[in-house]
Backbone as CSV, one residue per row, in Angstrom:
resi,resn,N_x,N_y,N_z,CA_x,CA_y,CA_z,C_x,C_y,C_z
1,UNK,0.840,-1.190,0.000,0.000,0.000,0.000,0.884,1.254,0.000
2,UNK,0.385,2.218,-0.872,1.570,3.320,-0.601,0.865,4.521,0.641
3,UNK,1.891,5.132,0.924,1.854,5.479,2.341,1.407,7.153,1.933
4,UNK,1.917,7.513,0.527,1.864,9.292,0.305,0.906,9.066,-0.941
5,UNK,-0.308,9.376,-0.598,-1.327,9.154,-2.194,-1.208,10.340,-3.276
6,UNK,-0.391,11.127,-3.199,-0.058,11.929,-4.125,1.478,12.732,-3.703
7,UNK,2.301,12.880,-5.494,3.835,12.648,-5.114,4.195,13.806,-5.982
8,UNK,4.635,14.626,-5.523,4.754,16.019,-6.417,6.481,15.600,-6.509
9,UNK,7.209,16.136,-7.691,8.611,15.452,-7.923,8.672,17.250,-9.375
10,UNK,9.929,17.273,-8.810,10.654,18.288,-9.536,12.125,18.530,-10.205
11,UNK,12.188,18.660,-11.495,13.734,18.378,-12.059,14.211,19.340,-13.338
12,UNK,14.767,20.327,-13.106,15.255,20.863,-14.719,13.957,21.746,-14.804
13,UNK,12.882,22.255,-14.253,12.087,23.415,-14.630,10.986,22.608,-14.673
14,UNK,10.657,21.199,-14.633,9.501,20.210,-15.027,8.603,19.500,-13.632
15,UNK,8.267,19.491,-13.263,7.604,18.751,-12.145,6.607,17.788,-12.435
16,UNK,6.535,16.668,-11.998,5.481,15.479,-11.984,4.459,15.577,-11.281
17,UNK,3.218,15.439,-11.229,2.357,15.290,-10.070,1.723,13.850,-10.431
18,UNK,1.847,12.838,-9.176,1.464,11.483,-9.944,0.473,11.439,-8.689
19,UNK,-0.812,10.795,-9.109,-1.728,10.659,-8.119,-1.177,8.863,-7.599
20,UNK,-0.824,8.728,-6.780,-0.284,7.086,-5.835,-1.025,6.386,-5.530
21,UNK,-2.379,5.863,-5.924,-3.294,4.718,-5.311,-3.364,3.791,-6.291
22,UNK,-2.345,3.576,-7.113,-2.796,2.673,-7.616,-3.796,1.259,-7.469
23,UNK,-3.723,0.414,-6.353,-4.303,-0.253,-5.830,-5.967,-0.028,-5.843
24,UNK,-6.292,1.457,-5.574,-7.713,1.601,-5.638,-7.812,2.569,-7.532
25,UNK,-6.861,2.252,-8.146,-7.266,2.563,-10.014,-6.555,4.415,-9.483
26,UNK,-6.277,4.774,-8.264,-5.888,5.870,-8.691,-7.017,6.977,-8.005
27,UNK,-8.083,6.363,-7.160,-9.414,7.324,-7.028,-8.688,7.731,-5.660
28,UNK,-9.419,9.223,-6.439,-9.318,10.842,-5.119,-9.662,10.430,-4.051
29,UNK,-9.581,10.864,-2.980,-10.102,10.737,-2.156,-10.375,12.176,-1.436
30,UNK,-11.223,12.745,-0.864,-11.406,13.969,-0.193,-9.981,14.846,0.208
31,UNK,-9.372,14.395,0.709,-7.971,14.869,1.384,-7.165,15.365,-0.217
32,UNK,-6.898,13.732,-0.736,-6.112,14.464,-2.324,-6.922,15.479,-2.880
33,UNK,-8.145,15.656,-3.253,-8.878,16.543,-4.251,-8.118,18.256,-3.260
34,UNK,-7.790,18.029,-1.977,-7.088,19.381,-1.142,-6.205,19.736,-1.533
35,UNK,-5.122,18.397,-1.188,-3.823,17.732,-1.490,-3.406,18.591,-3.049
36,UNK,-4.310,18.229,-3.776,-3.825,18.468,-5.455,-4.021,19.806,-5.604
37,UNK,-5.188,20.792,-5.159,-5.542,22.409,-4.930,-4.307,23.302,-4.655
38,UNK,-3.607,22.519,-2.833,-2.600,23.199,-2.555,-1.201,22.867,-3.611
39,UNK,-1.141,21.894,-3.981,0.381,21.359,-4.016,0.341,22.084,-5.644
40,UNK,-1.036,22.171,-6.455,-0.656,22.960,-7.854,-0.539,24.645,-7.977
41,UNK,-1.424,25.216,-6.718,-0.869,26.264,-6.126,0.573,27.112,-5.567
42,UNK,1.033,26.168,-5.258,2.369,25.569,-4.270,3.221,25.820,-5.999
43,UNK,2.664,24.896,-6.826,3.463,24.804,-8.185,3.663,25.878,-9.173
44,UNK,2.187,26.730,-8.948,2.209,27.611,-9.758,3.232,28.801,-9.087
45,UNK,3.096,29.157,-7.926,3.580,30.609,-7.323,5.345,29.921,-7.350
46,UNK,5.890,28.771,-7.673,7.257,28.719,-8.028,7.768,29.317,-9.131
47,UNK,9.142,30.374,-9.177,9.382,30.592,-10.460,10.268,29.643,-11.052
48,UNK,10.681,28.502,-10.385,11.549,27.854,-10.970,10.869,26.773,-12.011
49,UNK,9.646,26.717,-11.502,8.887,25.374,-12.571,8.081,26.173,-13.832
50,UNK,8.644,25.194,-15.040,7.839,26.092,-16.337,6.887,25.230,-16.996
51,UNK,6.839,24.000,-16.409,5.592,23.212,-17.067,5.536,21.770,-15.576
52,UNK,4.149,21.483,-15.733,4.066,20.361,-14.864,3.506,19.498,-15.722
53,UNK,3.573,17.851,-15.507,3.018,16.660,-16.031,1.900,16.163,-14.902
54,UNK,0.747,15.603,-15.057,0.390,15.065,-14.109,-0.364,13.451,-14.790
55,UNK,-0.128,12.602,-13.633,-0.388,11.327,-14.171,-0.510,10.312,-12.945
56,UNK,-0.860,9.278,-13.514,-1.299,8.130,-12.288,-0.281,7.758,-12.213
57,UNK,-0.097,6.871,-11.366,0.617,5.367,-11.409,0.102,4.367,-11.512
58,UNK,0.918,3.419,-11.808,0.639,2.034,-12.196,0.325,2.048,-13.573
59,UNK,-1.224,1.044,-13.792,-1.707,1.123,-15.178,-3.332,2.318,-15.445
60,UNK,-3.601,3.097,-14.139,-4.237,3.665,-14.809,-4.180,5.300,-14.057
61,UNK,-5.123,6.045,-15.312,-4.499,7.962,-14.614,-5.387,8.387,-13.535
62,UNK,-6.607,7.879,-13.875,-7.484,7.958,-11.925,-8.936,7.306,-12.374
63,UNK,-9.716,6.794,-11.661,-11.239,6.044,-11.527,-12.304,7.252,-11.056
64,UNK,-11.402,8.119,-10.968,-12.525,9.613,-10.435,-12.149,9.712,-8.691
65,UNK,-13.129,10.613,-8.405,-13.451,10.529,-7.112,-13.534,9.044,-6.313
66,UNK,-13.103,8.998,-5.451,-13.680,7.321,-4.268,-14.598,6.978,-3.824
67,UNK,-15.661,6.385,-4.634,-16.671,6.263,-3.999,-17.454,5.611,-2.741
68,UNK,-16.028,5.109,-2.261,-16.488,4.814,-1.023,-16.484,5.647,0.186
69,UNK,-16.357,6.925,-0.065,-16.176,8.304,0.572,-17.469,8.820,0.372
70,UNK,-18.090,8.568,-0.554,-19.532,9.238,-0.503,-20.433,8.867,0.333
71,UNK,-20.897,8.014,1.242,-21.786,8.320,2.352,-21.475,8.839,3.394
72,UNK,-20.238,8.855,3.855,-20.091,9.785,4.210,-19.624,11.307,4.242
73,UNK,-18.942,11.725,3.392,-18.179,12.532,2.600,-19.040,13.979,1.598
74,UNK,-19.962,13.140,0.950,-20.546,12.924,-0.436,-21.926,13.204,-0.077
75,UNK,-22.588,13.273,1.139,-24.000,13.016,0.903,-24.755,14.326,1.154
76,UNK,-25.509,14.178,1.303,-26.811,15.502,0.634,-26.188,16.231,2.237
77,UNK,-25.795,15.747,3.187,-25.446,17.194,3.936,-24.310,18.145,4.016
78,UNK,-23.387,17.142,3.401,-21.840,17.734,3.302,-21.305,17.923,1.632
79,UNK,-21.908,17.634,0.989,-21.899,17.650,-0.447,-21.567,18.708,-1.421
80,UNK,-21.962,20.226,-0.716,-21.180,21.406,-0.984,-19.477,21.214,-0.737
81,UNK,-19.770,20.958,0.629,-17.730,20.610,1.003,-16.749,20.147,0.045
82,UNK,-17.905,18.654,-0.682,-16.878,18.093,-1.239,-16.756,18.829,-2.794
83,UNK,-17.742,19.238,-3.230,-17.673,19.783,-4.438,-16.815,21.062,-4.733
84,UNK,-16.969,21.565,-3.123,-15.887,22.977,-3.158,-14.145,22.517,-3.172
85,UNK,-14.157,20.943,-3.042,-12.599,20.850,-2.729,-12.629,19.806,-4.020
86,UNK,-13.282,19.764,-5.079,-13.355,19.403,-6.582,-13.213,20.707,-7.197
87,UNK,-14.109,21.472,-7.120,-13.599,22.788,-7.871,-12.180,23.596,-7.884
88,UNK,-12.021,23.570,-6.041,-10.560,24.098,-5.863,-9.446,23.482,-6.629
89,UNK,-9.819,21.897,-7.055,-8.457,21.027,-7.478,-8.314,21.380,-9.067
90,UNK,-9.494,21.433,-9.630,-10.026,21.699,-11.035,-8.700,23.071,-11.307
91,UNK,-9.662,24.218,-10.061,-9.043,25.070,-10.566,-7.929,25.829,-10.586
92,UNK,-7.429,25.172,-9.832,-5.580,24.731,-9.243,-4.704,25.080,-10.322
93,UNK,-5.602,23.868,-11.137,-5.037,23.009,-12.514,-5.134,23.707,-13.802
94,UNK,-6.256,24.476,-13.915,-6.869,25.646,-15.193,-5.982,26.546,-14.730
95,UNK,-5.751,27.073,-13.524,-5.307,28.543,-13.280,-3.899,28.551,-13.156
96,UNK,-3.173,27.525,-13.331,-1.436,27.007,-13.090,-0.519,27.750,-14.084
97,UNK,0.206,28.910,-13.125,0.884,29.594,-14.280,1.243,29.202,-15.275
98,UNK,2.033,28.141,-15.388,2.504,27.166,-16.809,1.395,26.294,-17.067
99,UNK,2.100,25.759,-18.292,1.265,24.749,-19.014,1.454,23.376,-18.074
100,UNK,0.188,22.504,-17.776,0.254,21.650,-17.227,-0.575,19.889,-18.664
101,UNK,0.377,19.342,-18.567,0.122,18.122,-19.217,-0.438,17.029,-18.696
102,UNK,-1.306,16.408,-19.128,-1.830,15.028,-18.524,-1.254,13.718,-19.296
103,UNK,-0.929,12.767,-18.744,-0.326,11.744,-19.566,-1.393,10.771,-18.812
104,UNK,-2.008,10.361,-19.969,-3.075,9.002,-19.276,-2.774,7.842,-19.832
105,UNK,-2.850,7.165,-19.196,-3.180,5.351,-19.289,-4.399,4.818,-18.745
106,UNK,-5.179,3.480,-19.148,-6.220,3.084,-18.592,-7.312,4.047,-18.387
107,UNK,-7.806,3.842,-16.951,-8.499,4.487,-16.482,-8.895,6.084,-16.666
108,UNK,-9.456,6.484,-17.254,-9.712,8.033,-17.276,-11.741,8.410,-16.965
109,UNK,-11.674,8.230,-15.776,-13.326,8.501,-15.244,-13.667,9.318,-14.244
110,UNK,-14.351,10.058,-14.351,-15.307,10.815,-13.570,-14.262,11.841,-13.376
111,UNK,-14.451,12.147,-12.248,-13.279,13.296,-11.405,-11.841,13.363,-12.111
112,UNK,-11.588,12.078,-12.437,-10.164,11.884,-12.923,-10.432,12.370,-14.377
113,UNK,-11.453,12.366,-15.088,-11.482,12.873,-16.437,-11.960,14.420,-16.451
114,UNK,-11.723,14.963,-15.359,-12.225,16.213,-14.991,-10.708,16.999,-14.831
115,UNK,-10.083,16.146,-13.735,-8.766,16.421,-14.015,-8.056,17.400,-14.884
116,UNK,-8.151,15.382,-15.906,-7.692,15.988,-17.354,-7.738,17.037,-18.228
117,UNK,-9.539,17.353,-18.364,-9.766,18.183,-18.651,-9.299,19.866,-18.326
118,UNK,-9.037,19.807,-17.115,-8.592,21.005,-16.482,-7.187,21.271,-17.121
119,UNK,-6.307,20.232,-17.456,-4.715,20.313,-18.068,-4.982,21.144,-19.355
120,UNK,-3.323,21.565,-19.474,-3.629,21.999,-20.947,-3.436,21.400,-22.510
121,UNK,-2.954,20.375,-21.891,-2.829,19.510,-22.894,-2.917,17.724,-22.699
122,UNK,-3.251,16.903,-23.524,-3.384,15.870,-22.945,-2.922,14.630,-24.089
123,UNK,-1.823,13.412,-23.554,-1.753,12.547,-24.347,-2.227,11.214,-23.469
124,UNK,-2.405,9.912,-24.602,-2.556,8.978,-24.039,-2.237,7.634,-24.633
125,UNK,-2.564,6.647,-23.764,-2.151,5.416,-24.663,-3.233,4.922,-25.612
126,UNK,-3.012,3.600,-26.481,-4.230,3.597,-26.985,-5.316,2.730,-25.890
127,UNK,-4.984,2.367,-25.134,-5.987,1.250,-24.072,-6.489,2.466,-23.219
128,UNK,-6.727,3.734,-23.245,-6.845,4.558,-22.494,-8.492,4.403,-22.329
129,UNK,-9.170,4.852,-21.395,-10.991,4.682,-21.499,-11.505,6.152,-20.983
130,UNK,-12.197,6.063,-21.243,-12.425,7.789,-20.353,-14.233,7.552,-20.116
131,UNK,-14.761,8.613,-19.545,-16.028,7.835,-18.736,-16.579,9.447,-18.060
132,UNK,-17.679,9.781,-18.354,-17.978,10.771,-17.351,-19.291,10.042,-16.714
133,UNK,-19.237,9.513,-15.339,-20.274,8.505,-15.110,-21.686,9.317,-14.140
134,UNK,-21.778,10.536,-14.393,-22.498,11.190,-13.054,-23.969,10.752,-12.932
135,UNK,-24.192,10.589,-14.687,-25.985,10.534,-14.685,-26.208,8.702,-13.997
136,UNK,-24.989,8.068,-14.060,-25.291,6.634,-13.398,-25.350,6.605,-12.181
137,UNK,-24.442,7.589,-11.436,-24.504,7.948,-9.956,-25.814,8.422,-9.300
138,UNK,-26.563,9.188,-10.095,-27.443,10.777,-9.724,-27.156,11.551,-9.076
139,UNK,-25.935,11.403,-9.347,-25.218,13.094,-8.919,-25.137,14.013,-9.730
140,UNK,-24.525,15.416,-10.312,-24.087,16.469,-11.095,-22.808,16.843,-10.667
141,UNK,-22.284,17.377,-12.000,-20.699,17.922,-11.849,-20.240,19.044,-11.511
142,UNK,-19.474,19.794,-10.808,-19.479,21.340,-10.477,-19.707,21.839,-12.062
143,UNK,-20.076,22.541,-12.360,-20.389,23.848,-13.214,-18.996,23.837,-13.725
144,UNK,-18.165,24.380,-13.272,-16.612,24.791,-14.047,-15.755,23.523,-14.374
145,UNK,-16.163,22.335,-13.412,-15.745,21.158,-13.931,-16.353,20.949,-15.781
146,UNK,-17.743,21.008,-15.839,-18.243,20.339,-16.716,-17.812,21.869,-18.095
147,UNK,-17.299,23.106,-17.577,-17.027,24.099,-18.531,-15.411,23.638,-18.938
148,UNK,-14.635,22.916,-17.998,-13.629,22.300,-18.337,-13.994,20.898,-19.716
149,UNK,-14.553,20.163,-19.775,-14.573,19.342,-20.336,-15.390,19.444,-21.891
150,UNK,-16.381,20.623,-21.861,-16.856,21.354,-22.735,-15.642,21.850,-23.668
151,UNK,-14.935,22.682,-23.362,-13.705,23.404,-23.520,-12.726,22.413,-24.020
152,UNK,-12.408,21.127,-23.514,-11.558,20.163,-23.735,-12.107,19.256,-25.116
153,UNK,-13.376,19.025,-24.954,-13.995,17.622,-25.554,-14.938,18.262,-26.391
154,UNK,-15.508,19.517,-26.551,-16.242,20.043,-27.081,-17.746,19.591,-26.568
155,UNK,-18.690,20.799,-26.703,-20.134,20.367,-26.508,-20.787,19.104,-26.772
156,UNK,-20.349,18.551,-27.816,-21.277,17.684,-28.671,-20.803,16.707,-27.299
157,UNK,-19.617,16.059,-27.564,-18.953,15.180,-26.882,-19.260,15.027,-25.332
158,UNK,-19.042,16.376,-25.074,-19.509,16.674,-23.443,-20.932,16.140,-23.398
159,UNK,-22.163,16.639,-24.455,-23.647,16.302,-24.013,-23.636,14.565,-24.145
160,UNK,-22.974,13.864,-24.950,-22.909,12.590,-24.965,-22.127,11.972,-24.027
161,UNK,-21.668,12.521,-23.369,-20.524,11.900,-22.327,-21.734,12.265,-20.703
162,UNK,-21.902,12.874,-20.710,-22.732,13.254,-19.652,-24.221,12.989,-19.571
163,UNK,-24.624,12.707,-20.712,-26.242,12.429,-20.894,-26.452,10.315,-20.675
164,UNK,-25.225,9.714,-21.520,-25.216,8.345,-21.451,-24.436,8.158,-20.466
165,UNK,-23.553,8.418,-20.202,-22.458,7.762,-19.505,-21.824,7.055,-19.894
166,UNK,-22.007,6.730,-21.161,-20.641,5.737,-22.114,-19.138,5.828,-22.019
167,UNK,-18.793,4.867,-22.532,-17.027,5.120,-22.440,-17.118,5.024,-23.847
168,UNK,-15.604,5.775,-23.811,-15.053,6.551,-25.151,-13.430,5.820,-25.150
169,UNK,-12.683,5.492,-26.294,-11.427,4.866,-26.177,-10.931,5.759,-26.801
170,UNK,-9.636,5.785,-26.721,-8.416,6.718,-27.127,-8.826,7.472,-28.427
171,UNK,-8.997,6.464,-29.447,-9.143,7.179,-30.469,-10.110,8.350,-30.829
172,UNK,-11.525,7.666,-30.243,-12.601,8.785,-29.986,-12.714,9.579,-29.340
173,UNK,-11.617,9.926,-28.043,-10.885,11.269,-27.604,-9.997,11.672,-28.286
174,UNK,-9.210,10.903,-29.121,-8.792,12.166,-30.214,-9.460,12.465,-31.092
175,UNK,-10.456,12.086,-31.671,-11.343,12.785,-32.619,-12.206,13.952,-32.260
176,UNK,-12.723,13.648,-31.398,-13.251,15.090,-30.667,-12.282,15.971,-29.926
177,UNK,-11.272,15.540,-30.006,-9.895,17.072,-29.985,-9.736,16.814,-28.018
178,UNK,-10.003,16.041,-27.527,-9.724,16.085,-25.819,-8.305,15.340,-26.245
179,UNK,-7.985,14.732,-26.808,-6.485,14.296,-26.800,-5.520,15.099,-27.902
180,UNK,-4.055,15.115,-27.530,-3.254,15.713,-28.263,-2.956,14.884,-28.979
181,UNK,-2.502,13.093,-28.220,-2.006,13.024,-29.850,-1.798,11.289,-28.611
182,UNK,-2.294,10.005,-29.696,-2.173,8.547,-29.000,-1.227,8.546,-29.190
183,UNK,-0.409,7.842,-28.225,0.894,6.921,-27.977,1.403,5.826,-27.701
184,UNK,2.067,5.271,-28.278,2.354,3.655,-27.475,2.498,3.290,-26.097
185,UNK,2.027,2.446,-24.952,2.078,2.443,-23.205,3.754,3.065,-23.476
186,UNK,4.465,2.448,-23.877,6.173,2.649,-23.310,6.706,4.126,-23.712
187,UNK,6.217,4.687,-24.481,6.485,5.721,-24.572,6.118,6.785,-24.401
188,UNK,4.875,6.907,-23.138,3.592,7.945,-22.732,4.445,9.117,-21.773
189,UNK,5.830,7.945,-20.995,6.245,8.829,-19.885,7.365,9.713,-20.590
190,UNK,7.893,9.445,-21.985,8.961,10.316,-22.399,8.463,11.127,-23.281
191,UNK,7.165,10.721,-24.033,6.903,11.700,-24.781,6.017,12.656,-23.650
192,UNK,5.629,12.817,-22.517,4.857,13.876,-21.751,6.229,14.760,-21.258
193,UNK,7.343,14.138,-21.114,8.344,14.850,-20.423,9.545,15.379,-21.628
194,UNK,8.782,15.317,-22.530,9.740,15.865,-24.023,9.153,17.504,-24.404
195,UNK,7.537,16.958,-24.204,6.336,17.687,-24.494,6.930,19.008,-23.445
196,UNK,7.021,18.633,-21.929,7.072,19.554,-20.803,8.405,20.117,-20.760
197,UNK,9.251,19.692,-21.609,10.554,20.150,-21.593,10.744,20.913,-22.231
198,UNK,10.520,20.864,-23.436,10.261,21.447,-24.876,9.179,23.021,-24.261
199,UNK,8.184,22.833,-23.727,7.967,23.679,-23.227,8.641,24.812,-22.015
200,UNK,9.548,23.803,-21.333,10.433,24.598,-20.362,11.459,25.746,-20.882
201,UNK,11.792,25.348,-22.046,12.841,25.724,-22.712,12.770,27.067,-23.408
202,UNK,11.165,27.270,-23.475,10.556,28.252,-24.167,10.974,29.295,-23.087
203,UNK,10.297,30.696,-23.586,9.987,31.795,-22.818,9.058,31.807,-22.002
204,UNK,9.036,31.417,-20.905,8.231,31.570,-19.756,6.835,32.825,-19.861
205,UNK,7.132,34.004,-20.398,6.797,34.883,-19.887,5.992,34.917,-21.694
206,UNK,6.035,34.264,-22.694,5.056,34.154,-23.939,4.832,33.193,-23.245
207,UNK,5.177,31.971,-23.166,3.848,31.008,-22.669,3.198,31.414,-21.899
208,UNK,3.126,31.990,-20.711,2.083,32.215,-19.840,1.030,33.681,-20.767
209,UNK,1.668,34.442,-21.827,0.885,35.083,-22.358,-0.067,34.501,-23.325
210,UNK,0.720,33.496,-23.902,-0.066,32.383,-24.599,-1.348,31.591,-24.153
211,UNK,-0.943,31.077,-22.737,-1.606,30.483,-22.260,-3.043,31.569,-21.716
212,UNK,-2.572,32.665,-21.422,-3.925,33.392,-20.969,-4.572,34.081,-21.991
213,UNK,-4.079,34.038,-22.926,-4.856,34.562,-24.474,-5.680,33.717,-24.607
214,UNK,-5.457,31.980,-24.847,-6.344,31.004,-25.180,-7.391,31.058,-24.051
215,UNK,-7.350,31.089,-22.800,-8.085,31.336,-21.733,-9.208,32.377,-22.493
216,UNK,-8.679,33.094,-22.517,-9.526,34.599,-22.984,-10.416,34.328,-24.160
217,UNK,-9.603,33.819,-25.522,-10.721,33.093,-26.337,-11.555,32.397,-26.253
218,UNK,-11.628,31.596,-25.219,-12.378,30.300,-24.918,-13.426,31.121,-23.975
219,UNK,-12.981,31.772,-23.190,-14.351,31.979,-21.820,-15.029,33.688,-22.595
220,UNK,-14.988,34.364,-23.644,-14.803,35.441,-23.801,-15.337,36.468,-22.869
221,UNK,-14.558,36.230,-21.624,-14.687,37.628,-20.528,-13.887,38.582,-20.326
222,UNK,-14.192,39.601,-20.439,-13.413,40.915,-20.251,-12.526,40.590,-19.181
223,UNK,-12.436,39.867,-18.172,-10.886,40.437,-17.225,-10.354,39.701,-17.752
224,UNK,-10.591,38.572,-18.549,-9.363,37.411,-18.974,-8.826,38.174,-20.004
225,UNK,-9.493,38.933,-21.156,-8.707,39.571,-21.925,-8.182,40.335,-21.663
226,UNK,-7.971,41.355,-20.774,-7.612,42.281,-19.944,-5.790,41.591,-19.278
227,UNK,-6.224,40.258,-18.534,-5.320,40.063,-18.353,-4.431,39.319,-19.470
228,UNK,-4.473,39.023,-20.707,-3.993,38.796,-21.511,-3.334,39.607,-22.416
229,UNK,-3.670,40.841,-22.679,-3.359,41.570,-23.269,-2.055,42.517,-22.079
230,UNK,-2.425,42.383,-21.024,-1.428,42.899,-20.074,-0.047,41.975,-19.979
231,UNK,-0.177,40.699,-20.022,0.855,39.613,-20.255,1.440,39.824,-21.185
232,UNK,0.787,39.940,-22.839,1.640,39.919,-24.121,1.767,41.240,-24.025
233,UNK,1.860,42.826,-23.651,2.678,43.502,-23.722,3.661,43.882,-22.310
234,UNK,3.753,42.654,-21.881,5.142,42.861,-20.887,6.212,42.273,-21.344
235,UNK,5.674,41.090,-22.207,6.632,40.652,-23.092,8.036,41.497,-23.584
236,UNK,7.069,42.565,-24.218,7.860,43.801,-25.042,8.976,44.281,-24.458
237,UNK,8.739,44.350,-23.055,9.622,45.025,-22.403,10.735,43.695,-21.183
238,UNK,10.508,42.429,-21.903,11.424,41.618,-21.056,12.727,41.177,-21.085
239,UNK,13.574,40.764,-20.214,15.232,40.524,-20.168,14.842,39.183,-21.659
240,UNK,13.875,38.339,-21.348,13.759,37.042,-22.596,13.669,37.541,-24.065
241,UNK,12.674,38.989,-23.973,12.634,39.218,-25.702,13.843,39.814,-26.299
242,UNK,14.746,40.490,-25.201,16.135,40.752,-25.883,16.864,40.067,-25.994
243,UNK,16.819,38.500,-24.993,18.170,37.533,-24.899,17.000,37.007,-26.609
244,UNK,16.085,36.320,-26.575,15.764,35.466,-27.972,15.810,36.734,-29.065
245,UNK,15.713,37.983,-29.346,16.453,38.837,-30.491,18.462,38.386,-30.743
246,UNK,18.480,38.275,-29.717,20.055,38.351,-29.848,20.476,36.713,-30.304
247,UNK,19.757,35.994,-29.715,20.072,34.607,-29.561,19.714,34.418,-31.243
248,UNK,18.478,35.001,-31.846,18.550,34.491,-33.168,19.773,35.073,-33.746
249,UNK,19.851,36.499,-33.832,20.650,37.161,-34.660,22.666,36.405,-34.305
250,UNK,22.521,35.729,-33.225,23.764,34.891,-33.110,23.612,33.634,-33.232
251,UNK,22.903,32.874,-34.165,22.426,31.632,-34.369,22.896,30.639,-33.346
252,UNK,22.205,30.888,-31.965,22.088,30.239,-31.167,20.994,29.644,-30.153
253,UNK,21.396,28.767,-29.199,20.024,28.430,-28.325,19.689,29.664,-27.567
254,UNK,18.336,30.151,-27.212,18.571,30.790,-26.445,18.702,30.693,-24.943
255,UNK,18.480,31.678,-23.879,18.358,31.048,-22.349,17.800,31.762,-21.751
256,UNK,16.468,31.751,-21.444,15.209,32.321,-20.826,15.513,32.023,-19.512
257,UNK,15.002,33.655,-18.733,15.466,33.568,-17.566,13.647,33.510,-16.572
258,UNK,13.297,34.141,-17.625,11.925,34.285,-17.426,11.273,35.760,-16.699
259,UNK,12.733,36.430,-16.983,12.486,38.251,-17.023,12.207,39.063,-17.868
């Protein structure tokens, strides 16, 4: 049994977040859905990290929430609680200064495909399953959860994922655009940490303008554009847009400091 159900790990600008239960498929439990809020918080306000991966262990990326936490946890009197410490994890994950990646295997259901959704990008294997199971439960999904997966999987996908409760396999998450791109099992953990590297390497300070532009397109609200447009012209004035001017004009790598 592992003893730490979620393992935050950091190297070279990249950090892992692996959810540790394998034994129970990987499912949240009340404490992690906290656990994952603070520790991507924790991730974002670092300047040293420029992209995070997040992923299961074992053979699958999570079974959702634990449902053996719901009678007590879960039920019609405490049920705000738990949904407020689903939203917080959601939005941990949407609001994470850098780009955050999901690398899935197996299992991809409920909460755990909510997760995903919240990342900004997502690969997987082809045995991957994904599942939004709420209408089998008779429960509902937070609101910004299910605007995450809208956003990820598109409407159509979302009303069929949420109306049946069917499972969907790899391929039919990449067709409706929730996946970046299938991969072979052996090569899920190097191509997510090629993906996050490749991103590290960049300019910190355009990706995060990048990243809050697409924000801004997607939700079209005035403070997101606001704050987007405030990001891409600080750019203008950063230590990175003069080192990458110089770095081209000396046909070299450049080295983002992220000033």
């Amino acid at each position: 049994m592992e003893t730490e159900p979620l393992i935050v790990k950091a190297d070279a600008g990249v950090a892992i977040v692996t959810l540790n239960r394998h034994h129970k498929k990987n499912a949240v439990t009340f404490d992690m859905w906290r656990k994952l809020a603070l520790g991507f918080e924790a991730l974002s306000a670092d300047p040293a990290i420029r992209a995070v991966i997040l992923c299961g262990a074992g053979v699958d990326f999570s079974a959702g929430a634990d449902i053996g936490e719901f009678a007590t946890l879960r039920d019609a009197a405490n049920a705000q609680d738990y949904e407020a410490a689903n939203s917080a994890a959601f939005t941990a994950i949407r609001n994470c200064r850098v780009p955050v990646v999901a690398a899935i295997r197996g299992i991809c259901f409920g909460g755990g495909f909510g997760l995903a959704a919240a990342a900004d990008l997502r690969i997987a294997t082809p045995d991957a399953q994904f599942c939004v199971p709420a209408a089998k439960l008779g429960l509902a999904y937070p609101q910004d959860a299910m605007q995450d997966i809208v956003s990820a999987a598109g409407p159509q996908m979302a009303r069929y994922l949420a109306f049946t409760g069917a499972r969907i396999d790899a391929q039919e998450a990449l067709s409706a655009g929730f996946l970046l791109k299938v991969v072979p099992g052996e090569k899920l953990d190097a191509q997510a940490i090629e993906i996050a590297r490749t991103v590290a390497a960049n300019a910190p300070l355009s990706v995060r303008a990048s990243k809050l532009s697409i924000r801004a397109v997607l939700s079209g609200d005035a403070i997101d554009a606001r704050a987007a447009q405030d990001a891409g012209a600080a750019t203008f004035h950063s230590a990175d847009y003069a080192e990458g001017r110089a770095a081209f004009r000396e046909r070299r790598a450049p080295e983002f400091s992220g000033r």
